[in-house]
C-alpha positions in Angstrom: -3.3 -109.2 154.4 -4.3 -106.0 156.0 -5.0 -102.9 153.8 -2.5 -100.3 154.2 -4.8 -97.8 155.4 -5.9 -99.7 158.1 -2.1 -100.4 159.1 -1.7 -96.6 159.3 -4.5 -95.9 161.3 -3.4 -98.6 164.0 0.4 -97.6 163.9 0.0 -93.4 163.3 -3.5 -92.3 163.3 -4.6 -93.9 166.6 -1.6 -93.1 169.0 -1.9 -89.3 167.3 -5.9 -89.3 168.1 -5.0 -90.3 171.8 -2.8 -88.0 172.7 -4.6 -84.9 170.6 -8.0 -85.2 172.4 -6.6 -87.6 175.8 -8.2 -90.8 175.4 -8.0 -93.3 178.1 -9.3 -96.4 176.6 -8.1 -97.3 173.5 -11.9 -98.0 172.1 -12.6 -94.5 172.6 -10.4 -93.7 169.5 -12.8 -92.9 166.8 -12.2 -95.0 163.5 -14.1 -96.2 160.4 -17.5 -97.7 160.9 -18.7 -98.1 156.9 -18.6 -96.3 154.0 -22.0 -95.7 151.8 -21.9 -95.3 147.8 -25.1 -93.8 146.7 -26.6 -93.0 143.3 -29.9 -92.2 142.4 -31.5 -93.3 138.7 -33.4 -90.8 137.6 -34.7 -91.8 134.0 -35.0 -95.3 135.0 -38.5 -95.7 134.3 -37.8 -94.3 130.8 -34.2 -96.0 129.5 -34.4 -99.8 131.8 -30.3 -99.8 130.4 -29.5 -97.0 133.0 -30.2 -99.1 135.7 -27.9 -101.6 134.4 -25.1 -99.1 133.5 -25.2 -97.4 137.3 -25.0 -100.9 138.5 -22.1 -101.7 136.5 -20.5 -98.5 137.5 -20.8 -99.2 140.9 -19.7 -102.6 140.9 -16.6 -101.0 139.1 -15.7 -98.6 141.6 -16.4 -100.8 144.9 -15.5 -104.3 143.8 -18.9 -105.2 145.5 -22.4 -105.3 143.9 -25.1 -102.6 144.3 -28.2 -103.4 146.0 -31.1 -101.3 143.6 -33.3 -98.8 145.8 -36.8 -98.5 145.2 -39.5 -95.6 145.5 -41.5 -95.8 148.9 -44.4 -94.1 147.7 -45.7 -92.8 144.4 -44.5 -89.2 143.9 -47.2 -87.9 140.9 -45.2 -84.0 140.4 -42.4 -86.4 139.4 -44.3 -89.1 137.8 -42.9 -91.9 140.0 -44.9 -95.2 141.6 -44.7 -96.8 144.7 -41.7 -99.8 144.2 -40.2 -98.2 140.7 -36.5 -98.2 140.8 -35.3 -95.2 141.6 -31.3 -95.9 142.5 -28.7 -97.8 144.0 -26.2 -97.8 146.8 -23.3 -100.3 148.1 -22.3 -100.7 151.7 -18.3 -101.1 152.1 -16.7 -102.2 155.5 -13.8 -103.8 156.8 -10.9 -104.4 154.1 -13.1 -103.0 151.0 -14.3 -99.5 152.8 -10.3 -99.0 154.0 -9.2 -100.2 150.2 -12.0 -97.6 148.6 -11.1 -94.8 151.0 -7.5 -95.3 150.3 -8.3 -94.7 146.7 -11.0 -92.1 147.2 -8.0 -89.5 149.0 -5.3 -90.8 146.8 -6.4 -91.0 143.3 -9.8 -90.3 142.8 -10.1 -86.5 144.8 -7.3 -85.2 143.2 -8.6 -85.7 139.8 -11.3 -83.1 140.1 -10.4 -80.0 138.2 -9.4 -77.3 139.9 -10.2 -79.2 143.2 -8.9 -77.0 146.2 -10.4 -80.0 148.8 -13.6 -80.9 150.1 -15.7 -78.4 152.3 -15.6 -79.5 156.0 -19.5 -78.2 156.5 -21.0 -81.4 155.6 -20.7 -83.4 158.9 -24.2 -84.2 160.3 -23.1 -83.4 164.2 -22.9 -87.3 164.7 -19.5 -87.5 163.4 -20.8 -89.0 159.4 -19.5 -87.1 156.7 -21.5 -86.1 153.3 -19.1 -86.2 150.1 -21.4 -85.2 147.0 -19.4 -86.6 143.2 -21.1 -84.4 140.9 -18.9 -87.2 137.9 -18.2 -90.5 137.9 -15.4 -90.2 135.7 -12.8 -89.4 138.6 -12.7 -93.1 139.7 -9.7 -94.7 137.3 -12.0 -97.5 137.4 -14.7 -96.1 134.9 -13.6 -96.5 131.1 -14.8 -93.2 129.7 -15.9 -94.5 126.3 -18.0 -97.0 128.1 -20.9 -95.2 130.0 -23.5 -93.9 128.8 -24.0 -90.3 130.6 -22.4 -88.6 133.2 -23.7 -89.2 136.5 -23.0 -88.1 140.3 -22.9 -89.8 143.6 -22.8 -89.2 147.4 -20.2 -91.2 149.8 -21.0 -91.1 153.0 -18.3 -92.3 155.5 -19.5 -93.1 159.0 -17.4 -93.2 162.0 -18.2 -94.0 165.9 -16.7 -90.7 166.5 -19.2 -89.1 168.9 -19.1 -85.6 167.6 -17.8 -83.3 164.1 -14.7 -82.8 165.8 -13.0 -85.8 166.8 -14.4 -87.1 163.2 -12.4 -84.6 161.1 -9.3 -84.8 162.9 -9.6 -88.8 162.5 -10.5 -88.3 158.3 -7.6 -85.8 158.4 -5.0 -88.3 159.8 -6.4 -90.5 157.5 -5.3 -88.5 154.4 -8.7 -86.6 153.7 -7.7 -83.2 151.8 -10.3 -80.5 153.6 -9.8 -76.9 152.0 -8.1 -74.5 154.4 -10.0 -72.0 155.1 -9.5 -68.4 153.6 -8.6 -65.4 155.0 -11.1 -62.8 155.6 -11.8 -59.9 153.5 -10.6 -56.8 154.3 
C-alpha cells in the first residue's frame, strides 16, 4: 500500500507543479529525493548511555535504525579524537521518508509552542531544505518520562528540484507550513 502522501503528490501536487512553473515532461516535476535525521552526541565520550538513548530516540521517530557518526579528526579546543562518536543520523526514502514527512507537517510542527511556521531562508540554492528541532519531545513517538535530556536535531529534506523556488512550492503543496511573511514597518 502506497502512503498517502505519496498518493497526493501524484494525484494534486504534480498536475499543480506542471501547470504553475510549465513543465513538459512529467520527470521534470520536482519531488522527494530523501529525507536526513541528524543528531549530534555531544557528551558521548563522558556518559557512553547517551549514545544509546539518541539511538533509541531515533529509531523511535523513523521506524529505521541510526547509523552512529564518528569524529574525522581530533579536535583538542573540544577535547575530541579522531573516530570517537560524536552523533548519529538515519537516511529515510521511499514509503518511510513520505510516512515521516506526513507526520513531520501534521503532527509533530504544530506541537511547537507558539510556532508561527518554519522560516523559508534555509534552502541551500540546490533546492534541499535545513529544518533545525531545537526538542525532541514534539515527535508523539518520544515518551517524555523516558529520555534522559532534551536534545535537538536537523532534517534535511532533499528534492531533485533544480533551484529554491520550484522546491518550496513542491514542500508547500505537500503541506509544509512556511511563515508568511510580515508586513513592513512603517
Amino acid at each position: 500500500m502506497s502512503p498517502r502522501l505519496k498518493e497526493i503528490y501524484e494525484t494534486k501536487v504534480r498536475p499543480a507543479l506542471t501547470k504553475r512553473f510549465g513543465y513538459t515532461n512529467p520527470m521534470q516535476v520536482p519531488r522527494l529525493t530523501k529525507i536526513v535525521l541528524n543528531r549530534g552526541i555531544g557528551d558521548s565520550k563522558d556518559n557512553p548511555k547517551s549514545v544509546e538513548g539518541a539511538m533509541e530516540e531515533l529509531t523511535a521517530i523513523t521506524g529505521q535504525k541510526p547509523v552512529l557518526t564518528k569524529a574525522k579528526k581530533s579536535i583538542a579546543q573540544f577535547k575530541i579524537r579522531e573516530g570517537f562518536i560524536v552523533g548519529c543520523r538515519v537516511t529515510l526514502r521511499r514509503a518511510r521518508m513520505y510516512e515521516f514527512f506526513d507526520r513531520l507537517v501534521n503532527l509533530s510542527l504544530p506541537q511547537i509552542r507558539d510556532f508561527q511556521g518554519v522560516g523559508d531562508r534555509s534552502f541551500d540554492g540546490r533546492g534541499n531544505f535545513n529544518l533545525g528541532l531545537r526538542e525532541q519531545l514534539i515527535f508523539p513517538e518520544i515518551n517524555y518520562d523516558d529520555i534522559a535530556q532534551i536534545a535537538g536535531l536537523t532534517v534535511t529534506i532533499c528534492t531533485n528540484a533544480p533551484n529554491d523556488e520550484e522546491a518550496k512550492a513542491l514542500l508547500e503543496e505537500l503541506g509544509m507550513p512556511f511563515a508568511k511573511p510580515t508586513a513592513a514597518k512603517a
